[in-house]
DSSP file (Angstrom, degrees, kcal/mol; ACC not computed):
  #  RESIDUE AA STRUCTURE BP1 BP2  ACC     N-H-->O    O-->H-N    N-H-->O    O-->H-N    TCO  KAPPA ALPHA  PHI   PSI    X-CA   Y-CA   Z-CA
    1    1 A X              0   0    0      0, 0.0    26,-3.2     0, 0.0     2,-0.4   0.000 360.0 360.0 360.0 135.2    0.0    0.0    0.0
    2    2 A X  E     -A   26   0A   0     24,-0.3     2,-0.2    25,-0.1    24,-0.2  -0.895 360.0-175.4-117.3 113.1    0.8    3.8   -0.8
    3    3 A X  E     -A   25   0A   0     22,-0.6    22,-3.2    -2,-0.4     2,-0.2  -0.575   4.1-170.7 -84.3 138.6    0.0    6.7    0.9
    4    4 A X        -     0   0    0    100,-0.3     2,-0.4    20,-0.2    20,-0.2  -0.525   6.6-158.0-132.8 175.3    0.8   10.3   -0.5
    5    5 A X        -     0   0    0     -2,-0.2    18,-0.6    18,-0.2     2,-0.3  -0.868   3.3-151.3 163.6 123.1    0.4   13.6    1.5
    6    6 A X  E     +B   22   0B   0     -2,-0.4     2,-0.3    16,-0.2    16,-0.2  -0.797  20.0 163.8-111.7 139.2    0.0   17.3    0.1
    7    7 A X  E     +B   21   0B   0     14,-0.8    14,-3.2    -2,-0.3   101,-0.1  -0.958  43.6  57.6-158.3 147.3    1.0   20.3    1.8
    8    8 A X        +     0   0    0      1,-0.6    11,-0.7    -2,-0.3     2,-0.1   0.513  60.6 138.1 106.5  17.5    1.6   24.1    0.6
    9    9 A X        +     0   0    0      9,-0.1    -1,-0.6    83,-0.1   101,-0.2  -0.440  23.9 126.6 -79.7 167.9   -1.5   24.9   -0.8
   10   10 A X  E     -c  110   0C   0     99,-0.6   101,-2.9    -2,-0.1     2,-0.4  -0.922  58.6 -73.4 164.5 139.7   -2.9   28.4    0.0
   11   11 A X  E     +c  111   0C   0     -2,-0.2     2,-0.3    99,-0.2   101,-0.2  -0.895  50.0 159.6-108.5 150.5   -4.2   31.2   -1.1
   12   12 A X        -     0   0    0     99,-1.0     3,-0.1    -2,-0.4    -2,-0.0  -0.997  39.9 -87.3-161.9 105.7   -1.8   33.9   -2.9
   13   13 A X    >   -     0   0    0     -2,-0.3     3,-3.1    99,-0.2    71,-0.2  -0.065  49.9 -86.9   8.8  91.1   -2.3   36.7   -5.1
   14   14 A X  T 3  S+     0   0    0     99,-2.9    71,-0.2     1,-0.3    -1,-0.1   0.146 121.2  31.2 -28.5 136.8   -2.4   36.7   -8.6
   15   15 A X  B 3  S+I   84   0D   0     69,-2.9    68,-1.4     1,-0.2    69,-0.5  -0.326 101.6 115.0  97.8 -50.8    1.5   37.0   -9.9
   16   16 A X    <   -     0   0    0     -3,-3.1    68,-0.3    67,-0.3    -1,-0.2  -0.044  62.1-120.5 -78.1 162.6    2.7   35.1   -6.7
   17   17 A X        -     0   0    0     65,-0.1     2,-0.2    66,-0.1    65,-0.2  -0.571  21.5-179.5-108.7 156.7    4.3   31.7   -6.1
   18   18 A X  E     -J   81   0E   0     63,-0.7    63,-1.4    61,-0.1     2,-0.4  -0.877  11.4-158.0-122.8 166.4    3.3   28.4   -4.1
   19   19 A X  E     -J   80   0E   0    -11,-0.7     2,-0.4    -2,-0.2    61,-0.2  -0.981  14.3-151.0-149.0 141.5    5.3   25.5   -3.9
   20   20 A X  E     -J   79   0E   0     59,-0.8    59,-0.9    -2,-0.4   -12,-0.2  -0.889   0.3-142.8-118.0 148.7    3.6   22.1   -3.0
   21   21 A X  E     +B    7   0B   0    -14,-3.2   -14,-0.8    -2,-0.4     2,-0.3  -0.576  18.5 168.5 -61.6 133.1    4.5   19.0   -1.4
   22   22 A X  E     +B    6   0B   0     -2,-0.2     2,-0.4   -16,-0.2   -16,-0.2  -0.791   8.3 177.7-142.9 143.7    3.8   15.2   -1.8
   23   23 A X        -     0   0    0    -18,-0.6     2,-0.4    -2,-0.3   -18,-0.2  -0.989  12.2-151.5-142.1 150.6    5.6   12.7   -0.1
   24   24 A X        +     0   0    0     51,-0.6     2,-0.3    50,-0.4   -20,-0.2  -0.820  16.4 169.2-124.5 145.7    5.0    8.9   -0.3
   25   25 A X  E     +A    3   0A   0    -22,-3.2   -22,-0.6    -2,-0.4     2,-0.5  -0.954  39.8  63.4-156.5 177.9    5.5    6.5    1.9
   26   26 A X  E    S-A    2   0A   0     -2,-0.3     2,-2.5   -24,-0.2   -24,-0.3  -0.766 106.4 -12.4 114.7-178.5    4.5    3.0    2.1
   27   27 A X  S    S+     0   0    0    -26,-3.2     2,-0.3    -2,-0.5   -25,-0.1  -0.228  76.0 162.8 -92.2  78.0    5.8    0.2   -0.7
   28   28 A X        -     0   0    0     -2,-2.5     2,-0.2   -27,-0.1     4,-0.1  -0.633  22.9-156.9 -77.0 148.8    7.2    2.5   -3.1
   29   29 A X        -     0   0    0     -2,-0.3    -2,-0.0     2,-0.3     0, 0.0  -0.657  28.9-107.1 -94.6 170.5    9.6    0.8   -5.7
   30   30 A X  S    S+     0   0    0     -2,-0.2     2,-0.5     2,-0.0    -2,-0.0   0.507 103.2  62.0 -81.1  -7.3   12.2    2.8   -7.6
   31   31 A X  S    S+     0   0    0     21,-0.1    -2,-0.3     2,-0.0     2,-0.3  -0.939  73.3 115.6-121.3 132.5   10.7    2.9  -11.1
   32   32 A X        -     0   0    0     -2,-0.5     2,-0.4    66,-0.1    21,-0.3  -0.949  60.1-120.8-173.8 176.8    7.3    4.8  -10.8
   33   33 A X  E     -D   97   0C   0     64,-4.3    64,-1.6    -2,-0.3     2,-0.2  -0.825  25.8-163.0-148.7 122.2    6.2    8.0  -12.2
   34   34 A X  E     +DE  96  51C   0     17,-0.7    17,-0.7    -2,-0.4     2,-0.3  -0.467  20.7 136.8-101.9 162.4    5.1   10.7  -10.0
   35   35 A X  E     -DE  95  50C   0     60,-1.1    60,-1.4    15,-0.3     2,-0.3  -0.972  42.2-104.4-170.2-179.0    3.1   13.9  -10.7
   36   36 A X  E     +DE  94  49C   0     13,-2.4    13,-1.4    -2,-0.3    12,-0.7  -0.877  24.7 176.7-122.7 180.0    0.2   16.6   -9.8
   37   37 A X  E     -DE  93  47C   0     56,-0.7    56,-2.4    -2,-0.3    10,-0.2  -0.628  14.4-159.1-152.8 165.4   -3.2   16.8  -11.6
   38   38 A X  E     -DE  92  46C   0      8,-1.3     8,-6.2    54,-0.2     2,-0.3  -0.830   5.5-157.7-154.0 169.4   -5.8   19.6  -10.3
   39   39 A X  E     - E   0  45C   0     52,-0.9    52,-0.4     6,-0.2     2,-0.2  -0.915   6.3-154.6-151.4  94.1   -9.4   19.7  -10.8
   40   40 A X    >   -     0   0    0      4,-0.5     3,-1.2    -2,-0.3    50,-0.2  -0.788  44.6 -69.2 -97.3 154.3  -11.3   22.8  -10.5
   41   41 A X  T 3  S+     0   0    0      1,-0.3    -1,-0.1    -2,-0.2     3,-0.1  -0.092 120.9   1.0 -64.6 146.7  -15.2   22.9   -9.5
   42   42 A X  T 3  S+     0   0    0      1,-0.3    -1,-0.3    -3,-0.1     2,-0.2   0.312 115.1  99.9  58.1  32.5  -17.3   21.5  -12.1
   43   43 A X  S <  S-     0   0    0     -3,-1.2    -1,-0.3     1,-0.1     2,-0.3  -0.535  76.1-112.0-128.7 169.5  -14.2   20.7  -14.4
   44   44 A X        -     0   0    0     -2,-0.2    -4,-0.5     1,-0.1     2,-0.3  -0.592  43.3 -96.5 -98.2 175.6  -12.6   17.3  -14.9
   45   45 A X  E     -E   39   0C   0     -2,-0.3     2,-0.4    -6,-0.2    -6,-0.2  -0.407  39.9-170.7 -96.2 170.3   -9.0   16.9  -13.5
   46   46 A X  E     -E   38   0C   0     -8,-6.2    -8,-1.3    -2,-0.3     2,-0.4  -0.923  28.1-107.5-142.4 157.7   -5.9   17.3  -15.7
   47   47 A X  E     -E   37   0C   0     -2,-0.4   -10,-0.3   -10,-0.2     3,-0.1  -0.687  25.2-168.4 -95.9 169.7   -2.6   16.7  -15.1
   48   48 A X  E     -     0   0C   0    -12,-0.7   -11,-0.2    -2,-0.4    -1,-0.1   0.319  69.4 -11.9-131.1 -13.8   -0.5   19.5  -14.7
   49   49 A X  E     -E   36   0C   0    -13,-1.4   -13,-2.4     9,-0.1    -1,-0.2  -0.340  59.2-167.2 168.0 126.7    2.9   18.2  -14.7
   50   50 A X  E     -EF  35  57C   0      7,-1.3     7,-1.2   -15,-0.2   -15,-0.3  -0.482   8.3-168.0-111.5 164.2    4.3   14.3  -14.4
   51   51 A X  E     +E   34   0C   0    -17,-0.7   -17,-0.7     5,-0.2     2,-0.2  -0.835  15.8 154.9-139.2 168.6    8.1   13.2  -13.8
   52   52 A X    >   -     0   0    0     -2,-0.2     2,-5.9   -19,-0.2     3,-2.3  -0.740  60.6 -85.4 178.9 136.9    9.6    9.9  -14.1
   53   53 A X  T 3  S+     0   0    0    -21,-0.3   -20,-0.1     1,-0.3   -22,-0.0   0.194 127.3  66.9 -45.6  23.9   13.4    8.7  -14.8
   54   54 A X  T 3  S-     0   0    0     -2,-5.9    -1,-0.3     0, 0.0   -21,-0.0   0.527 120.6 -92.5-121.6 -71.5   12.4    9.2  -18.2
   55   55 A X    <   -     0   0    0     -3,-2.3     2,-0.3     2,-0.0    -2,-0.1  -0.313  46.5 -67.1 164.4 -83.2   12.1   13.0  -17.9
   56   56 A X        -     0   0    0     -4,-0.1     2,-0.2    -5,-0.1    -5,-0.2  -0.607  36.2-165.7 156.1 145.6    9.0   15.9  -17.0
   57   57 A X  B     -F   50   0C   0     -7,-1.2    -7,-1.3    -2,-0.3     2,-0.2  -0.857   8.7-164.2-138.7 147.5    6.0   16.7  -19.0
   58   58 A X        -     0   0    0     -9,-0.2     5,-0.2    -2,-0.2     4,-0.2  -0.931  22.1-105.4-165.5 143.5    3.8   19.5  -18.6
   59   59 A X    >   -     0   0    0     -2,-0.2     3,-2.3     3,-0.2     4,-0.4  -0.283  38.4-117.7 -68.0 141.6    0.4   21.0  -19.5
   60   60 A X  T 3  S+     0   0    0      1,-0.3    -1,-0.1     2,-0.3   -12,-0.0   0.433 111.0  51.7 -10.3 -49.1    0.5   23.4  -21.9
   61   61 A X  T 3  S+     0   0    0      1,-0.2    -1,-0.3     3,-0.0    -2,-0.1  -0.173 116.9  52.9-107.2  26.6   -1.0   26.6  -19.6
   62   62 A X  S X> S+     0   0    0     -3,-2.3     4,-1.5    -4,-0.2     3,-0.8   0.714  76.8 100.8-115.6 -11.6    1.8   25.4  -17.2
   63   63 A X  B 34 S+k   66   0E   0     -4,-0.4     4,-0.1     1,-0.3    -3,-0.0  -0.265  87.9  23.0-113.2 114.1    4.7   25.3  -18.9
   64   64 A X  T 34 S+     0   0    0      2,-0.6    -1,-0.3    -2,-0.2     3,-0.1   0.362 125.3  56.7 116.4 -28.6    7.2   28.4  -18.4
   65   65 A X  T <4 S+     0   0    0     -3,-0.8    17,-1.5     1,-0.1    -2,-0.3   0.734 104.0  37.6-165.9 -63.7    5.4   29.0  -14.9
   66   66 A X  E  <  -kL  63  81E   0     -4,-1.5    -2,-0.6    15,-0.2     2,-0.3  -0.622  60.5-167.1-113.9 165.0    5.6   25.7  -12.7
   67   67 A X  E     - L   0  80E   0     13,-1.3    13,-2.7    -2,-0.2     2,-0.2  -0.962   5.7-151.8-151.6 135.0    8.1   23.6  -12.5
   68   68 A X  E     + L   0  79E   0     -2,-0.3     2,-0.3    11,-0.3    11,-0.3  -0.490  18.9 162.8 -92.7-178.1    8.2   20.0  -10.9
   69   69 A X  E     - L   0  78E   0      9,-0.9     9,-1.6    -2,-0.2     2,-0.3  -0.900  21.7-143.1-174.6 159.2   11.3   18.0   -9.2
   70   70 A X  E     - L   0  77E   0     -2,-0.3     2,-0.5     7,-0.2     7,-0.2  -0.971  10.1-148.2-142.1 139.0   11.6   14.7   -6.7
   71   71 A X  E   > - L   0  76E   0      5,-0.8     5,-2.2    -2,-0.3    -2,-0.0  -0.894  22.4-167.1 -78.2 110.1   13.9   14.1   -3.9
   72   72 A X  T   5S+     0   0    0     -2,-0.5     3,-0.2     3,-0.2    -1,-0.1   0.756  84.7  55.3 -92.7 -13.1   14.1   10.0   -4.3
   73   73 A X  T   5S+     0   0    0      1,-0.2    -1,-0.2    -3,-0.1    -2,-0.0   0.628 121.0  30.6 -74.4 -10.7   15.7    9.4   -1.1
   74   74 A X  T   5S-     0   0    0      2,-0.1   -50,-0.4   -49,-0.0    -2,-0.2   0.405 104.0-138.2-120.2  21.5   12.9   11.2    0.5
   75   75 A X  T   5 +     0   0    0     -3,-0.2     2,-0.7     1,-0.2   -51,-0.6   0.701  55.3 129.8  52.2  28.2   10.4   10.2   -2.2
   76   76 A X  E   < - L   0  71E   0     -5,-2.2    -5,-0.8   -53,-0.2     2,-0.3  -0.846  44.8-152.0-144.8  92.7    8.8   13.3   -2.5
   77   77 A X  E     - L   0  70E   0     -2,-0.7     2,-0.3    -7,-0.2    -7,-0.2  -0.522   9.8-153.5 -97.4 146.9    8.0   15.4   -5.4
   78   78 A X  E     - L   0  69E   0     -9,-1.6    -9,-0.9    -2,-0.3     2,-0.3  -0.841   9.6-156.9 -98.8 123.6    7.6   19.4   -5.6
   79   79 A X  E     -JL  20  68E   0    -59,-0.9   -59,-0.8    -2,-0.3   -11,-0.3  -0.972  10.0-161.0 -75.2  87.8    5.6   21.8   -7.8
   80   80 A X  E     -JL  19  67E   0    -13,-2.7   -13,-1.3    -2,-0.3     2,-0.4  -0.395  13.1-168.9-102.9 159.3    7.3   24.9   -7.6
   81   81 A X  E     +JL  18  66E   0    -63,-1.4   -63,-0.7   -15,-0.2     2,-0.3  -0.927  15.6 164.6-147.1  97.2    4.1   27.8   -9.1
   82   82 A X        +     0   0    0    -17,-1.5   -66,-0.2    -2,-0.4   -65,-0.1  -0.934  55.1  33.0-121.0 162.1    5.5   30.9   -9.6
   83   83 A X  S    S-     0   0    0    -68,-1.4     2,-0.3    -2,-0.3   -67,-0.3   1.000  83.8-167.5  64.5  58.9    3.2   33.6  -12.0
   84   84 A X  B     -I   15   0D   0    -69,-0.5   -69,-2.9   -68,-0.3     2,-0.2  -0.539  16.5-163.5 -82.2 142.0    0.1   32.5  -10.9
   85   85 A X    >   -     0   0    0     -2,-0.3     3,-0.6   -71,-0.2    27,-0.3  -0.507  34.5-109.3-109.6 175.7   -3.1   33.2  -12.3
   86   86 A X  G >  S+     0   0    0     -2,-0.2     3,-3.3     1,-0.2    26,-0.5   0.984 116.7  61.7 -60.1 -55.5   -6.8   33.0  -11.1
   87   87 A X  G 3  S+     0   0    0      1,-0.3    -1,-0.2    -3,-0.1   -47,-0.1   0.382  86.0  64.9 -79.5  21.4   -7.2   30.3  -13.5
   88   88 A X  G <  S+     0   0    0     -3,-0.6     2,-0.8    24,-0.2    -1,-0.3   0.238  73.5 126.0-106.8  16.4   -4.8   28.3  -12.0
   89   89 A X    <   +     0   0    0     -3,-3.3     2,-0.3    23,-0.1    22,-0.2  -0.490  40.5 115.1 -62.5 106.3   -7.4   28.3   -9.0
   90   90 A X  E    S- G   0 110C   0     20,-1.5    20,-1.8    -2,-0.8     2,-0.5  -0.813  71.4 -94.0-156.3-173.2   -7.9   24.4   -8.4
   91   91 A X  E     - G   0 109C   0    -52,-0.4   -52,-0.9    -2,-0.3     2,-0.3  -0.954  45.7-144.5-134.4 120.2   -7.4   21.4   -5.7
   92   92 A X  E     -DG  38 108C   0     16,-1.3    16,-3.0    -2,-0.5     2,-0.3  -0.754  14.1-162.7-100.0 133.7   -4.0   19.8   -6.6
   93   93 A X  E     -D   37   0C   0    -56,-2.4   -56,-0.7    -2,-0.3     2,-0.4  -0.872  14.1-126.9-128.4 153.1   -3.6   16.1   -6.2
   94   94 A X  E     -D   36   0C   0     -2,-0.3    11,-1.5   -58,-0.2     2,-0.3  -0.630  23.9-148.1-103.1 156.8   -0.5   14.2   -6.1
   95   95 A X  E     +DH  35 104C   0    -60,-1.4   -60,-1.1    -2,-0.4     2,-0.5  -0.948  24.5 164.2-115.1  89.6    0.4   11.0   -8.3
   96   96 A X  E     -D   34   0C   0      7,-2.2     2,-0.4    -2,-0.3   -62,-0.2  -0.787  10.7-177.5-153.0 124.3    2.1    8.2   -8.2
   97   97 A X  E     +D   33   0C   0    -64,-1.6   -64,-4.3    -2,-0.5     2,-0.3  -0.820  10.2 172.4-127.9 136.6    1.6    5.5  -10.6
   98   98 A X  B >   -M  101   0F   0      3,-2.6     3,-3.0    -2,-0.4     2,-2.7  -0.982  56.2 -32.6-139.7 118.5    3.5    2.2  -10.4
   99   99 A X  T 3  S-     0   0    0      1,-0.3     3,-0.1    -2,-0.3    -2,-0.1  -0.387 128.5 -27.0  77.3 -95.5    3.4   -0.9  -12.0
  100  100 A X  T 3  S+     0   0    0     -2,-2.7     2,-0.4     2,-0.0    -1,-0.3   0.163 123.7  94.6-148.7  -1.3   -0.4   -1.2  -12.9
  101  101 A X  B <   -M   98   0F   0     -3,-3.0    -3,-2.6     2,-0.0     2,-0.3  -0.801  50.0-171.2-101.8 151.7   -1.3    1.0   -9.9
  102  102 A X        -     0   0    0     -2,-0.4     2,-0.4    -5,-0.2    -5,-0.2  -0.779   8.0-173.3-122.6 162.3   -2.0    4.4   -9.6
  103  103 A X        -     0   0    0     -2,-0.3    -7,-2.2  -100,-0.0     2,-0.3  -0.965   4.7-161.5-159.8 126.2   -2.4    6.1   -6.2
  104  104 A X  B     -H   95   0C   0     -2,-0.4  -100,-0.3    -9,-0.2    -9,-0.2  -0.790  14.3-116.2-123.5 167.1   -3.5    9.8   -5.4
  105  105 A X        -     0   0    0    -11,-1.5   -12,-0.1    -2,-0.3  -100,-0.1  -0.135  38.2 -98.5 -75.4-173.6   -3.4   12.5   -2.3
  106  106 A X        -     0   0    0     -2,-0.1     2,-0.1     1,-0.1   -13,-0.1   0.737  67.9-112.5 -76.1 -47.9   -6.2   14.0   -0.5
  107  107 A X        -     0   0    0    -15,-0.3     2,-0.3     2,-0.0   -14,-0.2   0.181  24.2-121.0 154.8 164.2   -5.8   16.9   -2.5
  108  108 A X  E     - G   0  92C   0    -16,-3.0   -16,-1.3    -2,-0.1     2,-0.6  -0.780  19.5-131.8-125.3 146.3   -4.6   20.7   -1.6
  109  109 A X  E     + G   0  91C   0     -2,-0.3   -99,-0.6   -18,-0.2     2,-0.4  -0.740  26.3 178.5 -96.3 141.5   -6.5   23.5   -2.1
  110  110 A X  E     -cG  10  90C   0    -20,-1.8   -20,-1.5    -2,-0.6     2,-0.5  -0.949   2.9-174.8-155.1 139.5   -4.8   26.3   -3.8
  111  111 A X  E     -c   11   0C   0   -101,-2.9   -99,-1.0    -2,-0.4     2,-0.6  -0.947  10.2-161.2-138.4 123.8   -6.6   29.9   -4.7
  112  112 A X        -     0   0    0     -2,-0.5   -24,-0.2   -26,-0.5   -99,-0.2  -0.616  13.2-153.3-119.2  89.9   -5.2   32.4   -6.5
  113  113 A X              0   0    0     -2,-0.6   -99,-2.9     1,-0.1   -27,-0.0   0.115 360.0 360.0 -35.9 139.6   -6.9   35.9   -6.1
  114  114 A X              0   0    0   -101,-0.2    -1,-0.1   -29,-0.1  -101,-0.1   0.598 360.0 360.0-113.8 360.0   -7.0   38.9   -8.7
């Protein structure tokens, strides 16, 4: 079993940065691919930015603006948000798909005022 946990959501000003959390714990193996996705109300969720020993991928209206990274000794991958818009207003959920399973956070609230 894996358990994930989000922290650094917030609310911030349009322009201003967050940086989020996830850490995994649990039976992670070393080949996985971790990521966020966000969901804003009445919308489906989308990912917003994957990594995996492979490389980082990122959506389109993130790209330039967020940036992801993982610590693999502490398991734990980061979403750095800098330029933020309203419409980046969502609840970010963490990712980490292994094997044939996929596993998400609780999800973090993040709101960005104009």
């Amino acid at each position: 079993q894996v358990q994930l946990v989000e922290s650094g959501g917030g609310l911030v000003q349009a322009g201003g940065s967050l940086r989020l959390s996830c850490a995994a714990s649990g039976n992670i193996f070393s080949i996985n691919v971790m990521g966020w996705y966000r969901q804003a109300p009445g919308k489906q969720r989308d990912m917003v930015a994957i990594i995996s020993s492979g490389g980082t991928k990122y959506a389109d209206s993130v790209k330039g603006r967020f940036t992801i990274s993982r610590d693999n000794a502490k398991n734990t991958v980061y979403l750095q948000m800098n330029s933020l818009k309203p419409e980046d207003t969502a609840v970010y959920y963490c990712n980490l798909v292994q094997r044939t399973n996929a596993y998400w956070g609780q999800g973090t609230q993040v709101t960005v005022s104009s």
